[in-house]
Each structure stands twice: as C-alpha cells, then as structure tokens.
C-alpha positions as CSV (number, residue, x, y, z in Angstrom):
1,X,106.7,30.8,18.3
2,X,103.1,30.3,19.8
3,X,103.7,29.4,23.4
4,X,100.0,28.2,25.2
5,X,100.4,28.3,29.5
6,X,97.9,25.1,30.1
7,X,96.7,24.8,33.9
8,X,96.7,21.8,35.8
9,X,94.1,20.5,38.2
10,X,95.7,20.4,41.8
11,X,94.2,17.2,42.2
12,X,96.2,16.1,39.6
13,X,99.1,16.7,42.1
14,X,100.6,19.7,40.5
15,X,100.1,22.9,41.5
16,X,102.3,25.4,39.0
17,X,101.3,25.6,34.9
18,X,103.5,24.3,32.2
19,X,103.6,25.0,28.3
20,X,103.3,22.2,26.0
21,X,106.1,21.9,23.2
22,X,105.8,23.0,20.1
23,X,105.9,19.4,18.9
24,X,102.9,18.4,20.6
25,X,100.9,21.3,19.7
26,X,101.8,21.1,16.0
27,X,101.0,16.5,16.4
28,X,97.6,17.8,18.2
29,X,96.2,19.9,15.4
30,X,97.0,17.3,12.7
31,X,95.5,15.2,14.4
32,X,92.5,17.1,14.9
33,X,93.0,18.3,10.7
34,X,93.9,14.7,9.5
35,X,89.9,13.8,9.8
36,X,88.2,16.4,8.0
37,X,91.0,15.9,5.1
38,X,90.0,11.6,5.4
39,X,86.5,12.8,4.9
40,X,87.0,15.0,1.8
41,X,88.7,12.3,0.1
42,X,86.4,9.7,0.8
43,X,83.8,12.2,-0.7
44,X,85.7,12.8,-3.5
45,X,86.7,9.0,-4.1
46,X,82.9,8.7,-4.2
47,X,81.6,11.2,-6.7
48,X,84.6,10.0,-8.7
49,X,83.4,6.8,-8.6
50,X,79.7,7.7,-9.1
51,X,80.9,9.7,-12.6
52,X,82.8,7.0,-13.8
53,X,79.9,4.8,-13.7
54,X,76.9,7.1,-14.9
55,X,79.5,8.0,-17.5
56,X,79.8,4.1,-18.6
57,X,76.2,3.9,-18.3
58,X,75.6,6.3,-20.9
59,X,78.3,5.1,-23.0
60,X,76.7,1.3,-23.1
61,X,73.0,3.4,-24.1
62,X,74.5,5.5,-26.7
63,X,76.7,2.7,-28.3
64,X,73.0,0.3,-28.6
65,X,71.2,3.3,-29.8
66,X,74.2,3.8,-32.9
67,X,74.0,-0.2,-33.1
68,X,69.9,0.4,-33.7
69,X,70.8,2.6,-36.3
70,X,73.2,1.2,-38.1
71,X,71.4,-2.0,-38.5
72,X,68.5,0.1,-39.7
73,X,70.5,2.1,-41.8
74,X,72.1,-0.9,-43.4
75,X,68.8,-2.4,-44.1
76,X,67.4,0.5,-45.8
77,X,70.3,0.3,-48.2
78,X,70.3,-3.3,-48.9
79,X,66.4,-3.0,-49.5
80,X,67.4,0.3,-51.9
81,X,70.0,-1.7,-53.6
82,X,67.6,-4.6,-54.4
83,X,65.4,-2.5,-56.2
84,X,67.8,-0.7,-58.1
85,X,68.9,-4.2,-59.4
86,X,65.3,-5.1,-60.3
87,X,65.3,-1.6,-61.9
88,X,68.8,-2.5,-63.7
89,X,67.2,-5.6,-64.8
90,X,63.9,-3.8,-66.2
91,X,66.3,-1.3,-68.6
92,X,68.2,-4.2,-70.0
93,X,64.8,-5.5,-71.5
94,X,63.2,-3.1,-72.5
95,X,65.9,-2.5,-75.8
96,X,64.8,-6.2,-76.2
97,X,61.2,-5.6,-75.8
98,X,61.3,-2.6,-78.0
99,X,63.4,-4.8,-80.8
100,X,60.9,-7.8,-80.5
101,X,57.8,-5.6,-81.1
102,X,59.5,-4.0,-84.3
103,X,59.8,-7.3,-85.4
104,X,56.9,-7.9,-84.8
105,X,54.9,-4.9,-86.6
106,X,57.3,-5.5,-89.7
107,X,55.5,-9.1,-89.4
108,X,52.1,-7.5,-89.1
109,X,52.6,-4.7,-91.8
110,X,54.2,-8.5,-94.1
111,X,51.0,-9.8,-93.4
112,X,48.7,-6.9,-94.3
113,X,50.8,-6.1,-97.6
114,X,50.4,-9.7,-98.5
115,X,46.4,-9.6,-98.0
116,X,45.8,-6.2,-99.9
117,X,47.6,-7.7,-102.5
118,X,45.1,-11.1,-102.7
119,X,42.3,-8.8,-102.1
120,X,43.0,-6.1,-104.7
C-alpha cells in the first residue's frame, strides 16, 4: 500500500504531518485521469462523426455518377434497338423487292419476245 506523509503549513494551525487515505488518493488521481479520457472520446466521437459523413458524401457522388450512366447506357441501347428494328424492317422487304423485280423482268423479257416476234 502507497502511504504519502503530506506537510501541513503551521499557519494552518497544525504543526505534525498526516497521510491521506488510500481512498482519497485513489478519488484524486481519477479525478486528475477522468479528463484526459473525456478528451479522447470527444476526439474520437468527432473523427467518427467526420467519417460517417465524408463516407455519405461519397456514397450520394458515386450513386449520381452510376445514375449518369445508366441513363446513358439505357439510351445507347434504346437508340441500338431502334435501328435494328429499321434494319429488321429493311430484310423483310427486300424478299419482296427481289420478287417484284423478277416479276418485273419476266414482264420486260414478255414484252421483248412479243416485239421480235412483230419485227421478224
């Protein structure tokens, strides 16, 4: 056990030293260590507090940024789909293209048949 002689002042009207208690020694240095330990958790309360919000902050940015890019995204596939409709609509012609010009030639060849024949 730590035993500490402490002086008193005669003026205080004592003249002979006395030992504080254990008690009050031990109440004395918590209160002197109760401070510093208020002060560390303040600090760390704060940086807490400062990384939760930089952390949100940077959440909210990258969340608009993958918005940005969906919406981009989403309109480069609605413009692609578009033109592979035109482009589905272009093949289903062209069998119907290709059928009316045969049609057509038969007519023509019809036609040139028909005038050798008045000619020859």
């Amino acid at each position: 056990m730590l035993s500490v002689l402490i002086s008193v002042p005669a003026e205080m009207g004592c003249n002979e030293s006395y030992a504080p208690s254990p008690l009050k020694i031990y109440k004395r240095k918590m209160q002197e260590m109760i401070i510093p330990i208020i002060t560390a958790l303040i600090a760390a309360g704060a940086s807490l507090l400062g990384t939760i919000l930089v952390t949100s902050n940077n959440n909210k940015e990258l969340i608009h940024k993958i918005e940005t890019s969906q919406a981009v995204t989403d309109t480069k596939i609605q413009n692609l789909t578009e033109e592979v409709r035109k482009h589905n609509n272009f093949a289903e012609r062209i069998p119907v293209l290709e059928t009316n010009i045969k049609n057509v030639v038969d007519r023509l060849n019809g036609v040139e048949d028909d005038l050798k024949n008045k000619w020859v």
